[in-house]
C-alpha positions, 0 to 999 in steps of 0.5 A, a space after each residue: 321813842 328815841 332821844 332824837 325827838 326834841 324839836 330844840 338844837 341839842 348841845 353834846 358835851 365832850 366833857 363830863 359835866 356833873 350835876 346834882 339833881 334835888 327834889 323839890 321840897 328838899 327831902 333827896 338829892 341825887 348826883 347825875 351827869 349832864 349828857 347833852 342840854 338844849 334850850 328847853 331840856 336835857 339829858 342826864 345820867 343818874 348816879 344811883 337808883 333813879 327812883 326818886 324822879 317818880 316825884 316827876 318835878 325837881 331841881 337841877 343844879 349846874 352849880 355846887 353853889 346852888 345858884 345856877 339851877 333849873 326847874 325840871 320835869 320828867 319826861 321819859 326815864 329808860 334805866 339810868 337815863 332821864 329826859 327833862 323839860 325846863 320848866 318857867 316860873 310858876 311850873 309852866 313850860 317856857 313859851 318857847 317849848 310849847 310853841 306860842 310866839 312872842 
């Protein structure tokens, strides 16, 4: 399955945005690169050994803060590249990934 599949319109950044992904009880935290973002996912590039993503749900943080962040869920992992829907509150996907209308 290629990187092309997500129905959402894809951000490429030019520049390399540097992320940290976290696991969700706090226990590893891993560096990464923000390769491209859309409304519902992204793709990251992650700095050292991606093992940790078995844990299938994490953070992503957008910020050294901390405070800009998404909860995120594995969807395919291929060498040191991750595929991540977003997901809502509560660990559901938003509406506008799982194509309910409003």
């Amino acid at each position: 399955m290629g990187w092309d599949k997500r129905n959402a319109k894809r951000v490429h950044l030019d520049h390399e945005r540097r992320a940290t992904l976290l696991g969700a009880d706090g226990t590893w935290r891993r560096d990464c690169i923000l390769v491209d973002v859309s409304e519902t996912g992204a793709r990251l590039r992650i700095d050292g050994s991606p093992d940790v993503l078995r844990a299938r749900e994490f953070f992503l943080l957008l910020s050294s803060t901390g405070l800009a962040f998404r909860r995120c869920e594995l969807v395919r992992l291929e060498g040191s590249e991750a595929g991540v829907h977003f997901l809502g509150p509560g660990g559901s996907r938003p509406s506008s990934m799982t194509g309910e209308k409003k």
